[in-house]
N, C-alpha and C positions, 0 to 999 in steps of 0.2 A: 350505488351509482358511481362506478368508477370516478368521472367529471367533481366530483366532489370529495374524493377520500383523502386527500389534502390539506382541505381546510377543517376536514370531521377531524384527521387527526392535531390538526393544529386548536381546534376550539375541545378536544375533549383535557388541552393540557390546564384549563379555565378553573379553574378552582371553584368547586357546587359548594353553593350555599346550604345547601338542605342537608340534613341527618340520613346517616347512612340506610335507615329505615323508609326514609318518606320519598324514594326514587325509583317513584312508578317510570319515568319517563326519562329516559337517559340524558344528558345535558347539552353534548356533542349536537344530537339532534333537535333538541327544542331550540337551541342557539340560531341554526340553521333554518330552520322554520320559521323562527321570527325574523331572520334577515329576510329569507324570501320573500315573507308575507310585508314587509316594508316595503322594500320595492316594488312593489306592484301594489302598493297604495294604502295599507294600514296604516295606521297613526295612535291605534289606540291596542290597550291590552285586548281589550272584547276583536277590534280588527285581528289582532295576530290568531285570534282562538276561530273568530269564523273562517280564515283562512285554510288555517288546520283541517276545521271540521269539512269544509268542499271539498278540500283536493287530496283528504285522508287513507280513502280504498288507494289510489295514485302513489302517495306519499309511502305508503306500505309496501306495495309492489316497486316502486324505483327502489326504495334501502333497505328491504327484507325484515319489517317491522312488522309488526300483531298489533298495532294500539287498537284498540276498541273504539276508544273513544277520541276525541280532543280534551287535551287538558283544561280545567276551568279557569277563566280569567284571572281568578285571583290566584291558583299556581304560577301562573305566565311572571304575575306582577314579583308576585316573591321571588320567584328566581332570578329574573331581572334585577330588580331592585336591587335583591343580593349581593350579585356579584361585585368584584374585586375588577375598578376599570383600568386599574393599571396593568392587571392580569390579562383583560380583554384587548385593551390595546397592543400588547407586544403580539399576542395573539395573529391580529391584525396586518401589525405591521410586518412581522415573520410572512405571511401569507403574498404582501404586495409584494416584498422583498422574492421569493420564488416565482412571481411572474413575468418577471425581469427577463429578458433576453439572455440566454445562456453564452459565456465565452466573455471574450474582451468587452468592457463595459463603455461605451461610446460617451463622449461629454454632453451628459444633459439638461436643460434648463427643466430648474426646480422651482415654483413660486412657491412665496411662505405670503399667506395671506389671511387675515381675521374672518371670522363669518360670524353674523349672530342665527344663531338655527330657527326656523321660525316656527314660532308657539311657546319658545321655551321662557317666555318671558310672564308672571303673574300679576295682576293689576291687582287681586284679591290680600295678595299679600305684599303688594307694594316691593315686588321684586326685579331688578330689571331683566331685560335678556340676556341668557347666558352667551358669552365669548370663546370664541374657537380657533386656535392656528391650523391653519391645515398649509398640512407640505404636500404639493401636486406636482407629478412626473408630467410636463407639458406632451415630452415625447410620446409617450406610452400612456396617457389619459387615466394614470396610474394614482392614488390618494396614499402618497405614504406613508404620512404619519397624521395626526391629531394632537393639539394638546389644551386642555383649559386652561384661560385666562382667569386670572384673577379678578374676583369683581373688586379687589383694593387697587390692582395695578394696570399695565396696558400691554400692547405688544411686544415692548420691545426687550423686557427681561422673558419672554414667553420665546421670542425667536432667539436667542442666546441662548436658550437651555436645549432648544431644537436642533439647533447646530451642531453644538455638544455632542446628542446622541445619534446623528443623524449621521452617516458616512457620506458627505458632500464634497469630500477634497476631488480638485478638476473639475468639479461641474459647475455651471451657470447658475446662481441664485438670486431672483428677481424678492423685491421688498417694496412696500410703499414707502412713500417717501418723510412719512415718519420716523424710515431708520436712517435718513439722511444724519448723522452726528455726527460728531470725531470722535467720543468716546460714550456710544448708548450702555455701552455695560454698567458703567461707573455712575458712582453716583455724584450730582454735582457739585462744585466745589462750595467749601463755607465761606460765610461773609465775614469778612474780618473787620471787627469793631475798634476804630482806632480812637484814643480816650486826649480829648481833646483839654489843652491845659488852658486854665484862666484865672 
């Protein structure tokens, strides 16, 4: 499907977890099938597999596949789990990056803002929810980039490292107002203990 040879080639650069033996199921495409199957409402490994398995004769016919079957859940999970998400992110962000308006790049407002994803948080194991920057192209309803927070730290060494890799010179960068500081990179100054005579 032409509409997608794009991002197959950008997610087959994804580094597989599995042995060059155990890839019944090319990667490009299970990648792709699990994004599909998210949006349109899975949330679980068994969702992305019965996705697969509905729309599978479909899914064959659009990208000139034979699968027989749907992969089993627990293939889904392993390769997932797998992967390398620093891999999957450039991935990603090479992909928003190409959907950009071709030619002279116009000034646009970027928010950098935290999100905690929901579910991703364990009560079982007493773990809080996980933390996320995401950089959003306002103009273009565009998600540029993602990055994890640290559950030791907070946003604002997380939006300093975003910036960095992020090509934002000219554009508009909105922040909460926790980055309100004079110097959030640095770290604060020490307290100087002065030794009192008697």
């Amino acid at each position: 499907m032409g509409s997608f040879d794009t991002l197959l080639g950008l997610l087959a650069g994804v580094q597989d977890p599995r042995r060059a033996e155990g890839k019944l199921y090319k990667l490009p495409y299970v990648l792709l099938f699990s994004i599909l199957a998210v949006v349109t409402g899975a949330n679980s490994f068994r969702g992305i597999v019965t996705f697969i398995r509905v729309h599978r004769i479909r899914l064959n016919e659009a990208f000139g596949l034979d699968w027989k079957k749907a992969p089993a859940h627990t293939a889904i999970r392993y390769i997932l789990q797998g992967l390398d998400p620093a891999s999957v992110e450039q991935a990603f962000r090479r992909h928003a990056a190409g959907l950009q308006p071709a030619g002279k790049v116009a000034q646009r407002v970027i928010a950098l803002d935290g999100k905690a994803p929901k579910g991703s948080f364990d009560n079982f194991r007493d773990r809080k929810a996980a933390q996320v920057l995401h950089a959003f192209d306002t103009s273009s309803n565009l998600l540029l980039a993602h990055l994890d927070i640290s559950g030791k730290s907070n946003e604002i060494p997380a939006v300093q490292q975003l910036l960095a890799e992020l090509d934002l010179a000219r554009h508009i960068v909105t922040l909460d107002a926790l980055h309100c500081q004079k110097k959030p990179s640095r770290p604060p100054p020490r307290r100087r203990h002065i030794a009192s005579s008697s």
